[in-house]
N, C-alpha and C positions, 0 to 999 in steps of 0.2 A: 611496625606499630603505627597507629592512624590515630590522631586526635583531631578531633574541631572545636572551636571557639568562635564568640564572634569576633573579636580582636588579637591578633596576635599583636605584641608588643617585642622589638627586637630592640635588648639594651636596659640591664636597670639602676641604671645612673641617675639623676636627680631629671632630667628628661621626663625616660623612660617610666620611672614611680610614679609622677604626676598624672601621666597619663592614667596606668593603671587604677591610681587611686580613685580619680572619676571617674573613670567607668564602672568599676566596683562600688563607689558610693549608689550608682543607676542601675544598680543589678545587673550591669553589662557582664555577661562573663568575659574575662581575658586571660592568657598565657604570657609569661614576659619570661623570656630567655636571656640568659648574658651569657658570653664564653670565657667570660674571668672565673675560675673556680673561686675563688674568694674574692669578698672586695678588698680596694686596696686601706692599707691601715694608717697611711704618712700625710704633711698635706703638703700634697706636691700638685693640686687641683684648686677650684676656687674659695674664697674663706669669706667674701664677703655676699652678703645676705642681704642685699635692697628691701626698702621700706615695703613696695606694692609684693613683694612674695611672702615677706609679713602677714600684709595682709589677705594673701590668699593661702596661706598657713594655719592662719585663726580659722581660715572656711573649714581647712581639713583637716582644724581638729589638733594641730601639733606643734601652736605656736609657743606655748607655756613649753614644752620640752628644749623646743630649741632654745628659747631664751635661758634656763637652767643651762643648758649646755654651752652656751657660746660667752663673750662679750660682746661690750657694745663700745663700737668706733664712733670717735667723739666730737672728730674732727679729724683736718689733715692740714698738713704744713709743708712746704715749696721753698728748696734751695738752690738758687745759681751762682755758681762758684763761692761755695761757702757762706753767699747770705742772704738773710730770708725774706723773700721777694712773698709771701703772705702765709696770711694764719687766716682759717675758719672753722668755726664753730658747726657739727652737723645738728646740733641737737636744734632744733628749729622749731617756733610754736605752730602747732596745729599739725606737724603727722602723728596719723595715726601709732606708727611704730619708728623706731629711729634706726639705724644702720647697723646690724648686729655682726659680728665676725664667730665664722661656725666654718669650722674644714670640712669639705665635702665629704670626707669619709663620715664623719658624724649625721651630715645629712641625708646621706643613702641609711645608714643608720635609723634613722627617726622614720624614713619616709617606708622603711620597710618593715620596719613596726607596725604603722600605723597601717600598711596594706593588708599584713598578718591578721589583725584585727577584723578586715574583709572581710577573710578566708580566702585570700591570694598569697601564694609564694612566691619568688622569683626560683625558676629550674636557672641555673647554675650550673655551667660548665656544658653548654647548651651554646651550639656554634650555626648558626643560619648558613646553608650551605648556598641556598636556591630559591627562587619563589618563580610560581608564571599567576597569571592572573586572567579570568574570566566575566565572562556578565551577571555573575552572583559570589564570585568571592576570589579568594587566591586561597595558591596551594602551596606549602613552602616543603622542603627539603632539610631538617635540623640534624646536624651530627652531637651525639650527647656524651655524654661525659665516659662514661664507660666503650664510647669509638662507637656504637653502635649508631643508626640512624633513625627517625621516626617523620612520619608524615603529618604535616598541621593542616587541617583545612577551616579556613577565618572569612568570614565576612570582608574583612579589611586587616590592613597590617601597615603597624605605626615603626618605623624606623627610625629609633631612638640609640643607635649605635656609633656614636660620634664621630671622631675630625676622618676615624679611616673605615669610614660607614659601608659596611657590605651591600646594603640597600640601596643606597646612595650609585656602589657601582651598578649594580646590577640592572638597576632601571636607566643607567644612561645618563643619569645628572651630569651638565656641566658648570664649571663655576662662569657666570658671567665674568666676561672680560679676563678669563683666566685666573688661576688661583695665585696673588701673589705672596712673594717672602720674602720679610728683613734680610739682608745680608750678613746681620751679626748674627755671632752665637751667644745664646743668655746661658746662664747657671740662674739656679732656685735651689736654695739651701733653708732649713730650719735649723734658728741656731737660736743662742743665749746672747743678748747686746747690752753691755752694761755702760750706760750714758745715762745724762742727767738732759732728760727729755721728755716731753708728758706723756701719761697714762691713755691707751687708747685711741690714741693720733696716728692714720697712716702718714709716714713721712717720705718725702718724695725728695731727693740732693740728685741736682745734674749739672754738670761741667759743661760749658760751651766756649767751643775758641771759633771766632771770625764767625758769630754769630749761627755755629753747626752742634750740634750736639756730641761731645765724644767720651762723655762717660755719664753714668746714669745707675742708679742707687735705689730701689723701691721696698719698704719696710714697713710690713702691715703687720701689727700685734696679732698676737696667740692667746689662747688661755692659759696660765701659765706665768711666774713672775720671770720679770724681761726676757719673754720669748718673743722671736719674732720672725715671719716669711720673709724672706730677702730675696729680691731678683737684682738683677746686677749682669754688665759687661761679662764673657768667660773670658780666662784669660786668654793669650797668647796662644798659650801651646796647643790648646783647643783648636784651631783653626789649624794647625803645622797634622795632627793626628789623623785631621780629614783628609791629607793627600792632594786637598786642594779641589777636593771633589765637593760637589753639593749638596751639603748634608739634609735630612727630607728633615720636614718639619713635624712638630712634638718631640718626645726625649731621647736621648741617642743613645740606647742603651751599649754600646759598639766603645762607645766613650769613654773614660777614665772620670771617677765622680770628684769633687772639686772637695778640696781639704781645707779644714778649719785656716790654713796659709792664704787659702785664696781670696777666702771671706776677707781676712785680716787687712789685705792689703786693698782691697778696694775697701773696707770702713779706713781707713790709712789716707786715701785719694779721695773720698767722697765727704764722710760722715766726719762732724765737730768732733776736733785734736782729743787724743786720749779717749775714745772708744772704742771698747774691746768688744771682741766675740769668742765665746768657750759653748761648752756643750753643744757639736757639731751632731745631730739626731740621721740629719738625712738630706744628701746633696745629689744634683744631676745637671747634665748638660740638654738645654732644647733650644731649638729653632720655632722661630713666630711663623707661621702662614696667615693668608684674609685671605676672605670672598664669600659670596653667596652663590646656591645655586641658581640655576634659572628656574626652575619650577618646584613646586613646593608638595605637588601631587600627581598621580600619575594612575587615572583611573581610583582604584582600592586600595593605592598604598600613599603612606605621608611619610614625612620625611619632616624632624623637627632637631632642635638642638643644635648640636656642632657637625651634627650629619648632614645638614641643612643651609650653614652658617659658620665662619670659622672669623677669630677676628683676635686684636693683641686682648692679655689681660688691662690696658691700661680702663679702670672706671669698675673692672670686675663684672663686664657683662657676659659671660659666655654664660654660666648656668643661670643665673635670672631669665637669661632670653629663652632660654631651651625650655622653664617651666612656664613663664608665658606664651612660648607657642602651643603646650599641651593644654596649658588651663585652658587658651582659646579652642581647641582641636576638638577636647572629651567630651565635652557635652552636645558638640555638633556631631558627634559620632555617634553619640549613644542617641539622638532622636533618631539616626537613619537606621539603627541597626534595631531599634523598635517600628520602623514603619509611618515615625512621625514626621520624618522632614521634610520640607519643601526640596525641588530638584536643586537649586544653587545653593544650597545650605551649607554644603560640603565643600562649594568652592569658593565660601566665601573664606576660609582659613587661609589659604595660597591672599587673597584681596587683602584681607585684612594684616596677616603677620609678615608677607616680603618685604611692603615696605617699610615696617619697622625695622626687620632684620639689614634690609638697604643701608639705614639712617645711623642702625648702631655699630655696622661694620665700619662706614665710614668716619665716623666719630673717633670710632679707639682707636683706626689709625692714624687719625689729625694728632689724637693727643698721646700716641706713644712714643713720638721723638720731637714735643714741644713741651715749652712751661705752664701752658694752661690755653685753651680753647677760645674761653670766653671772660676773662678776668674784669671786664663791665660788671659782669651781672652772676657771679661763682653761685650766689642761693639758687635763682632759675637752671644754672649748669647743673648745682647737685640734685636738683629733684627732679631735672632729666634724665641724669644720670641711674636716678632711683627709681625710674619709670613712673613716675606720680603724675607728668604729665601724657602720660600715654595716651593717646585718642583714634578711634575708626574712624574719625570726623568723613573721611570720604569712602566708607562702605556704601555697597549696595544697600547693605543690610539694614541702616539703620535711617531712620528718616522720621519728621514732624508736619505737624498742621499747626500753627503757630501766627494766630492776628497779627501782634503787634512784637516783634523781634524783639526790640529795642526796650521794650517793657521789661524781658526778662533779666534782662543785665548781664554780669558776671555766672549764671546759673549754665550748670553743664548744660552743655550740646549733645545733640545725638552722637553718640561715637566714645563719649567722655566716658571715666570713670564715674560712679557717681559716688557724692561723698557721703561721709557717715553725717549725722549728725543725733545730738540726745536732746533729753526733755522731753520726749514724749511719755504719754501718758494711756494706760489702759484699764476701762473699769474693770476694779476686781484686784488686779496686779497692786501689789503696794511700795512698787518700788518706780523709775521712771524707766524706762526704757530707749535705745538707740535706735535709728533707724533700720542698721545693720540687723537686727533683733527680727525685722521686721523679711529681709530683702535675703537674710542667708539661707541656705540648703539649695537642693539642685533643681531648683523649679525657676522659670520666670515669677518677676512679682511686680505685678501692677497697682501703681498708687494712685488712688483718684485723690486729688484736692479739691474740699471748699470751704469756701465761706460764710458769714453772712449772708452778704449779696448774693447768694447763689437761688438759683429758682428751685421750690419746693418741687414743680414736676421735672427739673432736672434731674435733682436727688433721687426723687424716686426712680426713675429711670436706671439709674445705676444700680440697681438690682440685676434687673435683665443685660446689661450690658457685660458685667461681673458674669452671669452663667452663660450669655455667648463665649466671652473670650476664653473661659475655661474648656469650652463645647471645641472651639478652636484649635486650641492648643494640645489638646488631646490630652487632659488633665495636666500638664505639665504648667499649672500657671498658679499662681495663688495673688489675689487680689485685696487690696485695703481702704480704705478710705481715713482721709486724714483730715482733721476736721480743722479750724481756727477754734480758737477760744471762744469768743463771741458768740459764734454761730450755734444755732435750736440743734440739737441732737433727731434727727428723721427716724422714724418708725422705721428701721429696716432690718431686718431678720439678714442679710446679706448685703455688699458684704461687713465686716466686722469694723468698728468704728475706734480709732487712733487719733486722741485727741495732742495738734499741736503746741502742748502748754505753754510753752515758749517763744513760738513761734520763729523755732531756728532751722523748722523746715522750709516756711515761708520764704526767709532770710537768704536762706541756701540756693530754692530753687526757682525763686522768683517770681513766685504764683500768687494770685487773686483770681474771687471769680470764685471761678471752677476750673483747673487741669489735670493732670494728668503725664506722670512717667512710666516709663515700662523700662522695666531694668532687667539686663538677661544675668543665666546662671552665670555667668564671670564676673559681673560686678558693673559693668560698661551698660550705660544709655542706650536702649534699641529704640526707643521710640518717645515723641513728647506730644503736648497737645496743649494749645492754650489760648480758647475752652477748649472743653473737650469735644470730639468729634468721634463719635460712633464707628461712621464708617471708614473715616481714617485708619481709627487702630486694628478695624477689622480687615481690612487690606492688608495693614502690614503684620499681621498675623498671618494670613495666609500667606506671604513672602516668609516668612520659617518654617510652619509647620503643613504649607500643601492647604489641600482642599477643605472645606469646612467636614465635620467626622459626627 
C-alpha cells in the first residue's frame, strides 16, 4: 500500500498534535502515526500546563476545554528537613493565563479533538519502521496495526516520538556530551493524601544531610479532592531487583510497582507528622536521563519533543518544550511545503529552539537535586520557568531599523513574545477589542503605528506599503494600522484603521511618530521599525518568504 502527504508526523503525543494541528489549520495535509494502539489512560506523564502553552491553546482553539478540564496550580511551597524554607504565590498580575494542572492523557485528549475537527486522525497502532530521504521528500517504511506494512511518501517528516525516538535513531542523532542519568531510581505514584495543606500548591519536602540531598518528596495536585502525583526516592529493594545492573531510563516495566506501603513510608520521612496516603490508583518504578541532541534537522526530517530533548521533570518542562518546538516548526513548514519560504526558513527552527532546549535541559537539572535555583528573584524563576520570557533575541530571523533604541524602553525586542494588550477600539465594533484579536490566526500581522505628528504623505504611503508586503509574503500577511487618539483619521481605503483608545499600545510598545511591528504566526517579534522604513521590512520579508511573487 503507498500513501503520500506533505507531512508525515511520527508520534501523537502533545508534540506530535501541535504539529499536526498547524499544519491542518494551513491546509497542509498531514499523517501522524503512533504505535501505541491506545493512549495511555493514567498520569504517569506531565500535568503541568505553562502559561505561554495557554496561550498558544487560546490560538488553537482549546483553551476554554482545558481549563474545564484541569485545575489551576496556585502556587508551590519548599521544605528542608521539615521546615519551610518558602511559600509563593503563582497567581501573579498581568499573565495572560495562570499555571493549570491537566495529565497528559487529557491533553492528547483535547489536542485530538481538536485535530478531528480538521479532518485529521491519528492511525494508531502505526509503527515507523524506516525512512530514507531525497531532494524532494522522504519515503518511509510503516508497519500497521494489523502486521501489515505500507509506504508513506512526505515532503518532510516531523519526529515527534519521544525519549526512545525511532527517528532520532535512525538519522544518527547524537546526545551532545552524552546522554546523562541520575543514579537513583524514582517511583511516580497517583494516590489520595490526607494533610492539612493548601489547595492547589505543588509542594516540594527534601531531606539534606552535610549539605547533599538524600531524600526528596515532589506532590503536584490532581483534579480530584486530595489527589495527588507523587515522585519520590524508590525504595531499597528497587535497586537489590536490578542485580546491580543499569537500569535504562523511563519506567521499568521489568520492576515490581511500589504499594500504598512505599508511598506511606516516605510521606512517614518526608511529608508533616500524621499524613496519610489511601487510594493507591497507579504506581511505577523510573529512571531520569538529560541531554539534547546535536542537531535538530537533518535535510527533510525534524526532530522535536523528547526525541529531541530529554531532561528531569523538575519545573514540568518536557511537554511545554515539545509544543514549543512544534508551534515554532508548523508554520515554517507549511510556508515551504506551499512554496512560500525563503532557503533558511527551515533552519531557522534547529537556530531558534536548541538553544532553548540547551537552556532548559540545563536548568531542570540544576534544580532536580537543589532547593531552588534562583531564590533572589522566584517571580522571574516562575515565569522562566513558564516560558513567558521566551525570546529569538539572537535569530537570524528576526531583526529591526530602530533611530533611537533607548526611546523604546522596556517594549519587546525582535525575537520577544509580543504582549497582548486591550482597549483598542474598532469603528463599527461595539465592543473594545485586544490586540491579540488583531495578531491571531496563521498569517503574519503587520501593525503600523501613528500619531499625530505623523506626516500626512507618510500615511498615505502606507497604503502601497501594506499591498507590497502582502505581494511579499505571498498573501500569508494581514496588515493594520493603529492609530493614537489625537491623531486625523487618513482617507485610506487600506489598510484598516485601529484606534489606540487607551493608549496601552503605545505604553506597551513604545512608539511615537510612526512604527511599525511585524509579529509572526507564533506569537514572537520578527521585525520592528522606528520610523518606519520601507525598505527595511521589505528585506526582511524576503529573509522568510524568498523572492518578491
Amino acid at each position: 500500500m503507498h500513501r503520500t502527504t506533505d507531512v508525515l508526523v511520527v508520534g501523537a503525543g502533545p508534540t506530535g498534535l501541535t504539529a499536526a494541528v498547524e499544519l491542518a489549520r494551513r491546509g497542509i495535509g498531514c499523517l501522524v502515526i503512533d504505535k501505541q494502539v491506545t493512549p495511555p489512560g493514567h498520569a504517569d506523564k506531565a500535568i503541568g500546563v505553562h502559561c505561554r502553552t495557554m496561550e498558544i491553546w487560546e490560538e488553537q482553539d482549546v483553551v476554554r476545554e482545558a481549563m474545564d478540564a484541569g485545575i489551576w496550580l496556585t502556587g508551590n511551597m519548599v521544605f528542608v528537613n521539615g521546615a519551610q524554607t518558602h511559600r509563593m504565590s503563582w497567581e501573579l498580575p498581568g499573565l495572560p493565563y495562570a499555571h493549570l494542572g491537566l495529565p497528559q492523557y487529557e491533553t492528547e485528549r483535547i489536542l485530538t479533538g481538536r485535530l478531528a475537527t480538521l479532518g485529521v486522525r491519528p492511525q494508531r497502532g502505526a509503527e515507523l519502521v524506516d525512512f530514507t530521504q531525497d531532494a524532494d521528500g522522504v519515503t518511509a517504511t510503516v508497519r500497521t496495526a494489523d502486521g501489515g506494512t505500507e509506504t508513506v511518501r512526505a515532503a518532510y517528516l516531523v519526529g515527534a516520538d519521544g525519549a526512545h525516538s525511532r527517528v532520532r535513531e535512525r538519522l544518527g542523532l547524537t546526545f551532545t556530551g552524552g546522554l546523562g542519568r541520575f543514579p537513583q531510581l524514582f517511583m511516580l505514584v497517583d494516590v489520595d493524601v490526607d494533610w492539612d495543606m493548601p489547595d492547589g500548591h505543588l509542594l516540594r519536602f527534601l531531606h539534606m544531610t552535610d549539605g547533599q540531598m538524600d531524600g526528596m518528596l515532589v506532590c503536584v495536585p490532581l483534579r480530584g479532592e486530595h489527589r495527588y502525583r507523587i515522585a519520590t526516592l524508590a525504595p531499597p529493594r528497587f535497586f537489590a531487583q536490578t542485580g546491580g545492573r543499569d537500569a535504562p531510563p523511563g519506567f521499568s516495566e521489568e520492576l515490581d510497582e511500589p504499594t500504598i506501603e512505599d508511598v506511606q513510608a516516605a510521606l512517614d520521612r518526608l511529608a508533616p507528622p500524621g499524613t496519610r496516603a489511601t487510594n493507591l490508583r497507579w504506581s511505577s518504578v523510573f529512571r531520569i536521563s538529560h541531554g539534547i541532541v546535536d542537531r535538530y534537522r537533518d535535510g527533510r526530517v525534524f526532530v522535536a519533543g523528547d526525541a529531541a530533548h530529554l531532561h528531569p521533570p523538575a519545573g514540568g518542562q518536557g511537554m511545554n518544550t515539545g509544543i514549543e518546538d512544534t508551534w515554532n516548526l508548523a508554520w515554517k513548514l507549511a510556508l515551504a511545503v506551499r512554496g512560500l519560504a525563503a532557503p533558511g526558513l527551515l533552519d531557522s527552527y534547529e537556530t531558534e529552539r536548541r538553544p532553548e532546549g540547551e537552556e532548559i535541559v540545563g536548568r531542570a537539572v540544576r534544580m532536580a537535586g537543589t532547593e531552588e535555583v534562583d531564590r533572589a528573584d522566584l517571580e522571574r524563576q516562575f515565569l522562566q520557568e513558564m516560558s513567558m520570557l521566551l525570546s529569538y533575541a539572537g535569530s537570524p530571523l528576526v531583526g529591526e531599523t530602530v533611530a533611537d533604541p533607548a526611546a523604546l524602553g522596556d517594549a519587546p525586542r525582535p525575537g520577544d513574545i509580543a504582549p497582548d494588550v486591550d482597549g483598542l477600539r474598532r469603528r463599527g465594533v461595539g465592543h473594545p477589542l485586544r490586540l491579540r484579536d488583531l495578531t491571531r490566526g496563521t498569517r503574519h500581522a503587520l501593525l503600523l503605528y501613528a500619531d499625530r505628528t505623523a506626516d500626512a504623505g507618510e500615511l498615505a504611503a502606507f497604503t502601497g506599503l501594506c499591498a507590497d508586503a502582502r505581494r511579499l509574503a505571498g498573501g500569508e500577511l494581514d496588515a493594520y494600522l493603529l492609530l493614537d487618539p489625537d491623531a486625523d483619521e487618513p482617507r485610506l481605503l487600506d489598510p484598516p484603521v485601529v484606534r489606540d483608545a487607551g493608549r496601552r499600545f503605545r505604553a506597551a510598545y513604545g512608539l511615537d511618530g510612526t512604527g511599525l511591528y511585524l509579529i509572526r504566526p507564533d506569537g514572537h517579534v520578527g521585525f520592528r521599525g522606528a520610523p518606519v522604513d520601507p525598505d527595511a521590512l521589505r528585506k526582511h520579508l524576503h529573509l522568510v518568504f524568498g523572492s518578491a511573487r
